[in-house]
N, C-alpha and C positions, 0 to 999 in steps of 0.2 A: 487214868493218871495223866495229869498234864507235866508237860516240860520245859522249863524257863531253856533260854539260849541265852541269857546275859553272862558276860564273865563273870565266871567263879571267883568267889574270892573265901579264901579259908576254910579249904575244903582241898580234901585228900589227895594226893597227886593221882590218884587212880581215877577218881571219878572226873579231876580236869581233866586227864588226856581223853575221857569219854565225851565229855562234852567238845571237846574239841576237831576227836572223831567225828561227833554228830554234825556238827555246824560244817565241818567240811562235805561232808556227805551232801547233804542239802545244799549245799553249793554248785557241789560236783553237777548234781539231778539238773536245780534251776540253769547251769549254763550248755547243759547237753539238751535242754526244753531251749532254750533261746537261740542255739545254733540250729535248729530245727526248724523252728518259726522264722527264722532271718535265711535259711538257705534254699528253702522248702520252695520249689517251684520261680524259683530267682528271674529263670530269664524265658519264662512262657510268653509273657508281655513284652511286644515293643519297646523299642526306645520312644519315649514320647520329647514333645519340642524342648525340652531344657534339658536333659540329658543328650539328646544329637548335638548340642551346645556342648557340651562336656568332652562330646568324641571329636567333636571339630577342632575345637580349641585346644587340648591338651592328645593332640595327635602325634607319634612320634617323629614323623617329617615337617613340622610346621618349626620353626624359627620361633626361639623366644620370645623374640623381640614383637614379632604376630602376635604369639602369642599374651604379651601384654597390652598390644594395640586391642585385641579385640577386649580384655578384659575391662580398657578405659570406654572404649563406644558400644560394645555391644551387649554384654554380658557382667552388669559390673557386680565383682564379687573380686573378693583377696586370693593369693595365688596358692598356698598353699595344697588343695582338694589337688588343684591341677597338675601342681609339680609332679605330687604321689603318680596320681594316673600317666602322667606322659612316662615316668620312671616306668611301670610297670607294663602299660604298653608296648614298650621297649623290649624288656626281657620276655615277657609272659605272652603277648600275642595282643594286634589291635582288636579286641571284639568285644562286644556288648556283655558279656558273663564276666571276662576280666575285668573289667570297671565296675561291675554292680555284686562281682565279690569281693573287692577291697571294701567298701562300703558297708557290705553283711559282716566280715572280720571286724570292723571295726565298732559296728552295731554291738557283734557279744562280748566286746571290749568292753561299752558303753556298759552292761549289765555288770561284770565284776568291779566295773569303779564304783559304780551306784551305792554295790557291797562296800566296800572302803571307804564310801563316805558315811554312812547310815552305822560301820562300825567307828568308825573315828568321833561318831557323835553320841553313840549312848550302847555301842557292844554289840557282840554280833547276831541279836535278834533283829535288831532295828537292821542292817547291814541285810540278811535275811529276806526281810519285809521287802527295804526297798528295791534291792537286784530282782525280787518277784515279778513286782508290779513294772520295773522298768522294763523286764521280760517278758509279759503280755503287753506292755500299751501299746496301745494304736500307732502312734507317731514312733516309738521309736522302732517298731516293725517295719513300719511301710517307707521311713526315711535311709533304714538298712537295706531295704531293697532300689532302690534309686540311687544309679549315678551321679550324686548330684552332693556338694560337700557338707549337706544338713546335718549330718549323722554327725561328723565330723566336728561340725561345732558344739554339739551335743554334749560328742567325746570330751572335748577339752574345756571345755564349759565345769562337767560334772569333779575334771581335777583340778579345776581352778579351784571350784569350793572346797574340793576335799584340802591341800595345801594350803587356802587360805585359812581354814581352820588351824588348819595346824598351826601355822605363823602365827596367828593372833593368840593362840592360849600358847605354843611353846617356845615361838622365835628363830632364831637359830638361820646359820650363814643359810646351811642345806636348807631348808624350808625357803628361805631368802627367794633361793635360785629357784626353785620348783615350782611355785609360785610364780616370782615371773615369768618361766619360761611356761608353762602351761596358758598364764593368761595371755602370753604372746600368740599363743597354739588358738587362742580362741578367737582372737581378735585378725590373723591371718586365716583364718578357715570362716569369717564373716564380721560382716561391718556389724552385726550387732552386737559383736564379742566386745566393742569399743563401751557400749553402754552398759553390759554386764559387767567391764571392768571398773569404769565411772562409778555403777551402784555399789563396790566393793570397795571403793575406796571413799565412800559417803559412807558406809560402814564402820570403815575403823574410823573416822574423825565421830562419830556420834559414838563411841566404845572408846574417844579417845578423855571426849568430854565428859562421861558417865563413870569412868575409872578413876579411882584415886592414888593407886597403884599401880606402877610399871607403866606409866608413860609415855618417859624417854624411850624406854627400849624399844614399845611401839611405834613410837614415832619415826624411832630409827630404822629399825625393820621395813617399816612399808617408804620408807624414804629412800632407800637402797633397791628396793624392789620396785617402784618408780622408775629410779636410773635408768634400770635393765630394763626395763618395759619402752621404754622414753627411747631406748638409746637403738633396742632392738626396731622399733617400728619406724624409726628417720625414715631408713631406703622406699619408707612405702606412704609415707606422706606427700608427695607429690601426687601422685595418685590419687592418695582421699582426697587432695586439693580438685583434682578435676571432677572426683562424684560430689565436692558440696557444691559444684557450681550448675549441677543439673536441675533445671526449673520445669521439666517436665515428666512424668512416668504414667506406665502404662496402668497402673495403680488407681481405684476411682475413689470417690469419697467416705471417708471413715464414721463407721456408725459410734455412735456413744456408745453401744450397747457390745463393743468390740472384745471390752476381757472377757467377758461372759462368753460369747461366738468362740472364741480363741483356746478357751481353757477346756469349755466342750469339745471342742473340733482335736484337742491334744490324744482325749479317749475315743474317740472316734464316734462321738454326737450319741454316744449308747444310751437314752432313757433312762434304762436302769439303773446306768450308776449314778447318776446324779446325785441320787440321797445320801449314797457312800463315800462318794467325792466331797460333797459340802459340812456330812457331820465331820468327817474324817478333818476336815481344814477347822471348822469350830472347834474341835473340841482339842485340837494340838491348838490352837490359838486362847482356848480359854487355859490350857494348863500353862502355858507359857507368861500368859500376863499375872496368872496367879503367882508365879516363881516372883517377879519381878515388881509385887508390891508389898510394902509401900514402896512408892517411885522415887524417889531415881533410888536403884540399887545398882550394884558395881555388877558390870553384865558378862563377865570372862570366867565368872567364878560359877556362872551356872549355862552351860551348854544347851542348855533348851529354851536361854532367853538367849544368845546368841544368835542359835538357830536361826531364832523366831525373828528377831531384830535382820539379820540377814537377809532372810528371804523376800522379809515387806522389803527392805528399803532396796534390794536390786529387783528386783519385780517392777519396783511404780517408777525405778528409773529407767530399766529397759523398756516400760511401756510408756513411761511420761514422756523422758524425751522425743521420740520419734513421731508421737502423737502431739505435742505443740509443735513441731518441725511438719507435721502434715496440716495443720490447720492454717500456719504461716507462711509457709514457701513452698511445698509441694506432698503431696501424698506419697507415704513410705513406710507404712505401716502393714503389715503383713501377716497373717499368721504362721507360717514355716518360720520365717524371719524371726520368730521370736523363742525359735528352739534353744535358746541358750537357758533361758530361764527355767526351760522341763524340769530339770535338776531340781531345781529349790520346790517347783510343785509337786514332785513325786517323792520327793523326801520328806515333806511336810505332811501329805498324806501316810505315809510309811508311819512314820512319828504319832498321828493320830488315833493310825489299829495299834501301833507297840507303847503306847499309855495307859491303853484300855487293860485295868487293874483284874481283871477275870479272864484267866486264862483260857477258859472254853467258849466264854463270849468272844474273846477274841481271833480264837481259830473258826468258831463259823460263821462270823462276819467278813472273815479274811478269805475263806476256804469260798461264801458265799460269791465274793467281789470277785475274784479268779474267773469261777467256772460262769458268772455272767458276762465279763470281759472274752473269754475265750469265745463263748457261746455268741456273744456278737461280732467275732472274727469270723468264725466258721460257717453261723448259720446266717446270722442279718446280713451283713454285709456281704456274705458271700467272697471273702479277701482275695482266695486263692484258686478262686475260679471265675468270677465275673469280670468280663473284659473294662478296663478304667482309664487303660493309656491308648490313644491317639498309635490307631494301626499303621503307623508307618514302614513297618518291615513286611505286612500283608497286603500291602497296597505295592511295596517295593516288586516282591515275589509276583502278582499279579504282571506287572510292567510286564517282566522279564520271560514270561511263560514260554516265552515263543522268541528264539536269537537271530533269527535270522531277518525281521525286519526290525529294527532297533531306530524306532521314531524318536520325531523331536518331544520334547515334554515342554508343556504351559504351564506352569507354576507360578502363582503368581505373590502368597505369601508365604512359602516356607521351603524356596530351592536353594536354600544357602545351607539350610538342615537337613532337609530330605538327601544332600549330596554322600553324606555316609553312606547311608543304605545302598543308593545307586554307585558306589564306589565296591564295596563290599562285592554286589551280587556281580559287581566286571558291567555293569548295561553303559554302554557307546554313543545312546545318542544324546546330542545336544540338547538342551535345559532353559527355555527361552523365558526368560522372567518379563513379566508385563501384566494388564490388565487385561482380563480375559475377551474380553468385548471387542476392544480396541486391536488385539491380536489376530483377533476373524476377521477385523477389517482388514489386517495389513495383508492375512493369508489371501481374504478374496480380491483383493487388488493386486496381489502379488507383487506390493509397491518396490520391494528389492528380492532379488536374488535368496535370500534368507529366509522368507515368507514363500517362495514356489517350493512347497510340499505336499509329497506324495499322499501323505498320511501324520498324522500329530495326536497325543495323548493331550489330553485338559485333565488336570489333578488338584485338588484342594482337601487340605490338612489344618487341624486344631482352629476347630472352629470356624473355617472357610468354607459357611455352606452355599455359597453363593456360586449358580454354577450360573451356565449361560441365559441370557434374555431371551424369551420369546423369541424377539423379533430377529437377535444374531442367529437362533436354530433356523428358523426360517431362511435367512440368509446363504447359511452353510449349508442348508438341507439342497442349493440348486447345483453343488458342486461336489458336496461329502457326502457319506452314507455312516452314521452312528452301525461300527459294527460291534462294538462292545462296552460294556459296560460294570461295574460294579460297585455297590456302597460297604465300605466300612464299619468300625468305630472312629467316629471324628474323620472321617477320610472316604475319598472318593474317585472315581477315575474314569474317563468315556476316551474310547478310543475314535475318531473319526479318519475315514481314508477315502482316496479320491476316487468320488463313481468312475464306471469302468467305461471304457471307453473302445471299439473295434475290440479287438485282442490285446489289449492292454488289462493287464490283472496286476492288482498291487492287494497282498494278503496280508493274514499274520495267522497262526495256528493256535488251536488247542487241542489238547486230551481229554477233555470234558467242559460242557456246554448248557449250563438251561436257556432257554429259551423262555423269558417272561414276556409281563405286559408291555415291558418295554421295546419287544422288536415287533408288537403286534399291537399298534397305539390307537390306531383307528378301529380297533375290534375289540373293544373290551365292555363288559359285561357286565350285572350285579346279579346273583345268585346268594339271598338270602340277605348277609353281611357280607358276605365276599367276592373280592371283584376276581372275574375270569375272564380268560379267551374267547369271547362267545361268537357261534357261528347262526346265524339270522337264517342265511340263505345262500347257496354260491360259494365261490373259494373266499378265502383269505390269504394272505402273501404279508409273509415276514419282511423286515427291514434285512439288508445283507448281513450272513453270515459267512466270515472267514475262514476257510475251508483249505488245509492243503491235500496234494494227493492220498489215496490210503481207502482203506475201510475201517465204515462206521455204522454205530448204531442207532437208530429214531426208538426212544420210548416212549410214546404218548400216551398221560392219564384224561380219561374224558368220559364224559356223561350225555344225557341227552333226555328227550322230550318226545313221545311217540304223536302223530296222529293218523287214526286208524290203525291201529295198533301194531302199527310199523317205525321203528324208529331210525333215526336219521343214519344216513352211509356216508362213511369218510373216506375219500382219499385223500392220501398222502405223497405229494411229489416234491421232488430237488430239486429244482433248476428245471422243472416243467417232465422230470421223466418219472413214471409213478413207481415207488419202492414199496405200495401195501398199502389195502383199502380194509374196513372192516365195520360193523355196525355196534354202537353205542348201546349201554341200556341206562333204566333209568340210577344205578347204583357208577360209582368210579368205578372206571373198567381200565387196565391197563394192558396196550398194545404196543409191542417194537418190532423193528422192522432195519431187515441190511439195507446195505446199500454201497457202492462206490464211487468215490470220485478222483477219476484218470487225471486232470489236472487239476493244479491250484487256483480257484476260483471265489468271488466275494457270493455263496450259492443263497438262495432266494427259496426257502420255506413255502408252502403251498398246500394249502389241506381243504377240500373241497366237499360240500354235501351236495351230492348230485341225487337226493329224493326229495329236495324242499318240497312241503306241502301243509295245507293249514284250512280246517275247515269248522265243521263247530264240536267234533271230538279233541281238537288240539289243533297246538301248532309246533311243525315238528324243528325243534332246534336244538343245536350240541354246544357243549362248553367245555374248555380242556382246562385242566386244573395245572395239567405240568408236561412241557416237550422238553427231553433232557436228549444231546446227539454227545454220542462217547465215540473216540476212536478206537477202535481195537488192534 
């Protein structure tokens, strides 16, 4: 037995308050599913580069008045996202969870207005449908999880349309204000909210000219709602004045093929739905045109040619104009950017399954759409476990491992963001921004006082894979000693310190250590597909490792190659004293070994086969797959 959710009409008060029950229930489910999806592993991931934008700028020690200066040169975007956060910062605590859970609140906001607009247009099946699907999509999950005021525009985007409906079929002072003050809400939380308003008010003048009836009152209505829109955004037109005067962005050139990229990229590029996406839009598109012929009919008297008229004409405005604005004067076309619009696509899909006149067709086309959408959260994409943001809190915690030698850092394009993290974790030392190359020159000329250092980290983030030349390594290798190293996601970090000199020791510590191919560069190997530590003949010697006093432990994985059916002997020394020798075989064989070191020293790895030998049974060589040093 199937079950309508449209409002009842003439039908027993018993069985309305069940239906009513019902549709709440199903509410209740969808927005305890969407608080789940939006909270669900929130702050696993880094802050990536535009959200440390987010924590710089709306900090609660920074000055307004900063904080507008950076929103005109650095970060251009309207203030409201930020006010919220710097408000909350304040009360709540400055940290990465408190910003990207306003964001998630306001994400499962986003799902019950969805509701309220999908009921304000055809009952609370459609209401239903839509709060669903805005409850699985792609975009508006992953913009609930990010600091950053997407969601935000999303929000007030989805009550603009809901209010604008209302205005245009019922009028009225209260509509008036809600209205505008929501498309204010949209148009302060992003510049694209200015062109979703523009396409809303191409709207009523095409609903103004197609009506024969209630005109005036129309006209009065959004003539009023104008005002307040006009009167509320003065203080921030200054502002827009300085972003239309910008003639360059980091933005490159826009493909024609951009709605399509766009609308896919909203569900998160899932193959699958494709087919569900585009019938779903034909077939609310064919029932809508069919209301509304023969043409011109009066368009307010039927809410599914409204809709319909709606959604085209703010869609090809929020995409038209920025897209002749990018072919003319600069690139500014975006796909986040055009989250204001989600609304009208997700509602018009919604309207597509709640047409379909077969109620069992339509729950397992619906129920089908869900569980492929879900399934390519969880399993394609891998959402909530594949790393996607720019490690800069793991790259931070690396710096810091070790407090007591707290180096300069080389940054060269992202130390005005990375400074949160480094602020957070308390790290002291100075943060030298320049070009990496240029910077080892100034270190080995020691050309000022600022440049004679002990020891200096190089680090590069989002997208900075550009680490040093050849020829600067070389350079640095007559003076530094690469004693650490690590790569991230999007991020990276080599720590160099100055070779030692008499009694002179300059360190930094860890509590665990592998030891790769990179502290053994002239000894590496190929074994099969995979490159290894490989031992030919004679010792090998690590690049220095940083070592404070303490006991520790050598674990070496390593294999080997008999001849004469003797296979190779390793020893294993520190700093030239031996901690444990032992024979290879031909399978991974794993050996550790103590050891202590009385002072803090840059100590020198050394592992040595003292039975090279090679004749026409073999030739005997070892390969180490893995040396890990743990302190205990």
């Amino acid at each position: 037995m199937s079950i309508s959710l449209r409002e009842p009409s003439g039908l027993a008060r018993g069985r309305t308050v069940f239906f009513k029950d019902q549709s709440n229930l199903w509410l209740g489910i969808i927005l305890l599913v969407a608080t789940f999806l939006r909270f669900f592993a929130l702050d696993r991931q880094s802050l990536w580069l535009d959200e440390l934008h987010t924590m710089n700028e709306a900090s609660p020690t920074l000055p307004f008045k900063q904080l507008f200066l950076y929103l005109t040169c650095c970060d251009q975007h309207p203030p409201l996202y930020f006010f919220c956060e710097k408000f909350l910062f304040t009360v709540f605590g400055y940290t990465s969870f408190v910003a990207r859970f306003f964001s998630a609140v306001i994400g499962v906001g986003t799902v019950w207005v969805m509701y309220l607009l999908g009921k304000e247009l055809s009952g609370k099946r459609l209401g239903l449908i839509a709060a669903a699907i805005t409850c699985v999509n792609f975009y508006a999950i992953e913009y609930s999880q990010e600091a950053r005021g997407y969601i935000m525009a999303f929000f007030f985007a989805a009550l603009s349309y809901l209010f604008f409906f209302r205005l245009v079929k019922k009028g009225g002072r209260k509509n008036i204000w809600l209205y505008a003050l929501t498309a204010l809400g949209v148009m302060y939380s992003h510049y694209y909210g200015l062109f979703l308003v523009t396409g809303q008010y191409v709207t009523v003048g095409v609903v103004w000219l197609l009506e024969k009836s209630g005109r005036k009152s129309l006209f009065r209505n959004f003539l009023f709602s104008a005002l307040i829109i006009i009167a509320g955004y003065i203080p921030w037109l200054p502002f827009l004045g300085e972003m239309a005067q910008i003639k360059s962005f980091w933005i490159g050139k826009i493909s024609l093929s951009f709605v399509k990229q766009f609308f896919y990229g909203y569900f998160g590029n899932t193959d699958m739905l494709d087919s569900f996406l585009i019938l779903a839009l034909i077939y609310f598109t064919f029932r809508a045109v069919r209301t509304m012929l023969p043409f011109p009919k009066p368009i307010k008297s039927s809410t599914l040619a409204l809709s319909f008229i709606t959604f085209f004409l703010t869609i090809l405005v929020t995409y038209g104009i920025p897209y002749i604005r990018s072919i003319l004067v600069v690139p500014m076309l975006f796909d986040r950017y055009t989250i204001v619009v989600l609304p009208a696509f997700l509602a018009a899909i919604a309207f597509g399954f709640d047409l379909i006149p077969s109620n069992l067709l339509r729950w397992i086309l619906f129920a089908a759409f869900l569980i492929i959408t879900l399934t390519g959260l969880f399993v394609s994409k891998e959402y909530y476990t594949k790393i996607r943001k720019t490690q800069f809190r793991e790259l931070t915690e690396f710096l810091v491992q070790d407090t007591t030698t707290e180096f300069p850092i080389i940054n060269q394009r992202t130390a005005w963001q990375h400074q949160y993290y480094l602020d957070h974790y308390q790290y002291k030392g100075r943060v030298i921004i320049g070009q990496k190359d240029a910077m080892v020159d100034s270190i080995l000329s020691k050309s000022n006082p600022t440049y004679d250092l002990a020891g200096f980290w190089i680090v590069g983030a989002h997208a900075d894979e550009t680490k040093l030349t050849d020829s600067s390594r070389a350079a640095l290798a007559t003076a530094y000693d690469l004693v650490k190293k690590k790569d991230f996601y999007d991020a990276w970090a080599e720590l160099y310190v100055l070779k030692q000199k008499g009694s002179e020791v300059v360190t930094t510590g860890f509590d665990k250590m592998e030891l790769g191919l990179d502290k053994f560069p002239n000894n590496i190997g190929i074994l099969g597909k995979e490159r290894l530590i490989a031992i030919f003949g004679g010792p090998i010697t690590s690049l220095p490792v940083p070592m404070q006093s303490g006991h520790y432990n050598i674990n070496i994985l390593a294999m080997g190659f008999p001849s004469q059916n003797i296979f190779p002997h390793l020893k294993v020394y520190v700093n030239d004293n031996l901690v444990g020798e032992f024979f290879v075989r031909m399978e991974l064989t794993k050996k550790d070994f103590d050891f202590e070191i009385k002072n803090p020293t840059n100590a020198r790895i050394k592992i040595e086969m003292d039975n090279d030998f090679s004749d026409a049974s073999g030739d005997r060589n070892a390969f180490i797959s893995k040396i890990v040093i743990s302190k205990k």
